[in-house]
C-alpha positions in Angstrom: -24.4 10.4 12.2 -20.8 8.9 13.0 -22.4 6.2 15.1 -24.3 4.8 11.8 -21.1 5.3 9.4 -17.6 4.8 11.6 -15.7 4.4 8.6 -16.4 8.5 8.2 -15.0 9.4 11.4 -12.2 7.4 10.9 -11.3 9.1 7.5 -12.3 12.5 9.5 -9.7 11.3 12.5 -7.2 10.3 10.0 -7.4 13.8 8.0 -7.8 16.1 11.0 -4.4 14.5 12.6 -2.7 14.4 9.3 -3.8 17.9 8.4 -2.5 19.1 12.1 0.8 17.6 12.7 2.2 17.6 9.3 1.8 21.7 8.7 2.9 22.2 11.9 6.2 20.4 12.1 7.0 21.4 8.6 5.9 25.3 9.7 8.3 24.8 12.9 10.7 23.1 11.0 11.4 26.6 8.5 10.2 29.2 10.9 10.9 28.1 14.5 7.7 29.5 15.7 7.3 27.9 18.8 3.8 27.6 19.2 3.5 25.2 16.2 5.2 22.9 18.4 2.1 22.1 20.6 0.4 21.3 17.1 3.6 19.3 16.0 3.5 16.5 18.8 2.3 13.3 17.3 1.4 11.5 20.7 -0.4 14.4 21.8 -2.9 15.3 18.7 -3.1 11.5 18.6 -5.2 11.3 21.9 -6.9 14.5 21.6 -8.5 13.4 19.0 -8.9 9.9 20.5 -10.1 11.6 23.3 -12.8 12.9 21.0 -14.0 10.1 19.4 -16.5 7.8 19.7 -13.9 5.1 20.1 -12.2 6.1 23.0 -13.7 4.2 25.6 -10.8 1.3 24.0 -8.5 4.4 23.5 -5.2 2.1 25.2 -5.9 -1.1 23.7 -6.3 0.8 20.7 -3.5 2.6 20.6 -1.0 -1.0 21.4 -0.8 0.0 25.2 -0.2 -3.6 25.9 2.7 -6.2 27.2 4.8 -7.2 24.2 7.4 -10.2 24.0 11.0 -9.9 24.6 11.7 -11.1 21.2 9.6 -8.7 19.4 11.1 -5.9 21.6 15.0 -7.6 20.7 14.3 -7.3 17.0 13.1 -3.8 17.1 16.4 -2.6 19.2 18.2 -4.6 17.1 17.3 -3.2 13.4 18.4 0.1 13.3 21.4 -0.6 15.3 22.6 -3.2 13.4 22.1 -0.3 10.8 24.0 1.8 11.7 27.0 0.0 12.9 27.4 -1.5 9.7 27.1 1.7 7.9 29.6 3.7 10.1 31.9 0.5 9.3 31.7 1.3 5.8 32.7 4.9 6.5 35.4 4.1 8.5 36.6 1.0 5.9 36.6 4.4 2.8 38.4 6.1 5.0 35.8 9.3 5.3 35.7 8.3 8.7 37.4 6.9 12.1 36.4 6.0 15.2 38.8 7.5 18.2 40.4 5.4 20.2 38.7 5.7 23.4 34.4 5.3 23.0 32.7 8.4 24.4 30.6 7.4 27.6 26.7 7.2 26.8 24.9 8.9 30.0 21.4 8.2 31.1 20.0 11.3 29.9 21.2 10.3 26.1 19.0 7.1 26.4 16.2 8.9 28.2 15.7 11.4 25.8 15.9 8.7 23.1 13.5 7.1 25.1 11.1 10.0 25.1 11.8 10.8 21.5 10.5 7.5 20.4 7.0 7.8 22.3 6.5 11.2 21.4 6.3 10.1 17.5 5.2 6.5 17.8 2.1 7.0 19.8 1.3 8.9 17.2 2.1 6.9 14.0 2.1 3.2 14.8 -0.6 3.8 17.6 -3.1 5.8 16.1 -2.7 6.9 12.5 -1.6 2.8 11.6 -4.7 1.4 13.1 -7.1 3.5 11.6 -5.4 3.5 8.1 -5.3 -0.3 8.7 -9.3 -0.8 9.5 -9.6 2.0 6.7 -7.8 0.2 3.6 -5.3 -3.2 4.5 -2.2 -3.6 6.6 0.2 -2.7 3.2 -1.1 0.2 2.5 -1.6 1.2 6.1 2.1 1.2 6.5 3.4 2.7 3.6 0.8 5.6 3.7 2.0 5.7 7.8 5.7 6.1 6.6 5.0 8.0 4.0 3.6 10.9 6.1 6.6 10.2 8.9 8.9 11.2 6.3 7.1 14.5 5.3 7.0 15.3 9.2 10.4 15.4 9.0 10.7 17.6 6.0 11.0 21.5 7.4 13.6 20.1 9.9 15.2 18.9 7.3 15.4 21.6 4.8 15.6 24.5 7.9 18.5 22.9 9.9 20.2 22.2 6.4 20.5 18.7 4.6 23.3 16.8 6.8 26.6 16.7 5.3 25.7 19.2 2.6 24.2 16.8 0.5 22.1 17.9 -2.3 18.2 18.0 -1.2 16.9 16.4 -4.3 19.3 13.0 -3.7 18.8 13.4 -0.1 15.1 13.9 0.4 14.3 10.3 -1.8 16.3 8.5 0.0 14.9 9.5 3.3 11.9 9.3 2.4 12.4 5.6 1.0 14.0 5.2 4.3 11.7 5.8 6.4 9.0 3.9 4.3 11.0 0.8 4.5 11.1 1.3 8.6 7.6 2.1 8.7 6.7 -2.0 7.0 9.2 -3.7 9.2 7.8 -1.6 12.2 4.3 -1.8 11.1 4.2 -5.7 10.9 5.8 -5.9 14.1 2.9 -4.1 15.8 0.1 -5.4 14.0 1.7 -8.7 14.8 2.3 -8.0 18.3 -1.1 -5.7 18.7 1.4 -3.2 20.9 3.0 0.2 20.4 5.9 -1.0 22.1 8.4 -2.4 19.7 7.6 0.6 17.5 8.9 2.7 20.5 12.0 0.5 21.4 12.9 0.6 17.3 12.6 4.1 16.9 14.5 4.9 20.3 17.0 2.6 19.6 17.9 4.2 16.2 18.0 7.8 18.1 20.0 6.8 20.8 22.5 5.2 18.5 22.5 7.2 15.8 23.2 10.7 17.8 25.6 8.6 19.8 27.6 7.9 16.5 27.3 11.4 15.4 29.4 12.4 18.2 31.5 9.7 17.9 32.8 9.4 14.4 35.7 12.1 13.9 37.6 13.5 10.5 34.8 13.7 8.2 36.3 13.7 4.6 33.8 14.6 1.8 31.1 14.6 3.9 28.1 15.4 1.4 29.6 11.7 -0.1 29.7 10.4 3.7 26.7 11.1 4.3 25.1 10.1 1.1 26.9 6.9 1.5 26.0 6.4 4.9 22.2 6.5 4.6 22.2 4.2 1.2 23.4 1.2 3.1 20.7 1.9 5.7 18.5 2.2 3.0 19.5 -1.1 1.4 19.2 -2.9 5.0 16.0 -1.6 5.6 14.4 -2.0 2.3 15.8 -6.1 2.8 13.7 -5.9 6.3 10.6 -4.3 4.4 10.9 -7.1 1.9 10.6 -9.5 4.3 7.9 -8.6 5.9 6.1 -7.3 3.0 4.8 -11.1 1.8 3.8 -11.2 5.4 1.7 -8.4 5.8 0.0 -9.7 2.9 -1.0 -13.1 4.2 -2.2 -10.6 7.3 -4.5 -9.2 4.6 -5.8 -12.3 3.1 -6.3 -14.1 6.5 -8.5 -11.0 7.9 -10.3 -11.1 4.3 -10.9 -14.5 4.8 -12.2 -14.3 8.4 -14.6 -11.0 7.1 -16.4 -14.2 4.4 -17.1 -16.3 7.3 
């Protein structure tokens, strides 16, 4: 049956992963049950149900397993910390904010588990639920839908560890969300561009590393509901300028392949 319609078992891979992860995360999130942690891990529904499918004899090439550039991999690492530097600068500049003035050390393990985190989502989103949303529909909408769902992931521990800084949910929660949509275009185009998972992993690694590094780093929060709410606009603003850049790209990604299908 699949074998005569793939499009079918794509839209049955694409619901059965979406339907998984996103209740579970969002159940582990409020309760802390966890066993909805084994149903939570991106990377790990991903290729089970790879694994699964009739596709999986491609299962690494399809899911961006592949050598990347060194430029593709410098502008990944380079977004979100660029990010975040200049938003903690504008904390510090308000005065909610200061730096001391020694820099904690960062240790190996920090990086690791940034490392880690950033394969244990992206495998998921930019290797699996991307492609098929991309062969599915077009590259724009493959990536918004992607980030769109990243942001829901995210929701229970959101709302179950508390909205950072005290911030009210219903300012919060759009902004995030937009956030993380804007991400998901830049880090879209850079792996449909580069056909790996790769700079997907370095981008979101890099923003966990430096982002928990700064947490523990920035001292004397003042207001920090307003902070916070300050912070994560300018990152919003920089990464909606990324997603805007790339956006007219992606597109010319979706005329060339429409082109190349009328040949």
């Amino acid at each position: 049956m699949f074998k005569d319609n793939p499009d079918r078992e794509r839209w049955l891979l694409v619901g059965a992963y979406i339907g998984i992860v996103l209740p579970a995360m969002i159940g582990f999130g409020l309760t802390g049950a966890p066993i909805l942690v084994v149903f939570a891990m991106p990377s790990v529904v991903a290729l089970v149900l790879a694994g699964i499918s009739r596709q999986r004899r491609n299962m690494l090439a399809d899911f961006g397993i592949r050598r990347t550039s060194l430029t593709s991999l410098g502008a990944a690492i380079a977004a979100p910390a660029v990010a975040i530097l200049i938003g903690v600068l504008l904390l510090v500049a308000c005065g909610f904010d200061r730096v001391p003035q020694w820099l904690l050390p960062i240790g190996a393990w920090h990086v690791l588990s940034g490392i880690r985190q950033g394969m244990f989502e992206e495998l998921g989103w930019r290797g699996f639920l991307q492609p098929q949303l991309n062969i599915l529909l077009d590259a724009r909408k493959a990536v918004v839908l992607t980030g769109l769902a990243w942001a829901i992931f995210h929701f229970g521990l959101i709302l179950g560890d508390g909205i950072p800084g005290g911030a009210p949910w219903w300012l919060y929660l759009p902004i995030f969300t937009a956030t993380l949509i804007s991400v998901s275009v830049y880090a879209g185009y850079l792996r449909i561009i580069t056909g790996s998972v790769w700079p997907a992993v370095a981008l979101h690694a890099s923003n966990n590393i430096v982002s928990s590094y700064v947490e523990q780093l920035l001292v004397s929060h003042s207001h920090p509901a307003l902070a916070e709410l300050l912070g994560d606009t300018t990152g919003l603003i920089l990464w909606l300028s990324l997603a805007a850049w790339a956006w007219p790209r992606l597109r010319r990604i979706d005329h060339a392949a429409m082109q190349g299908s009328l040949r």
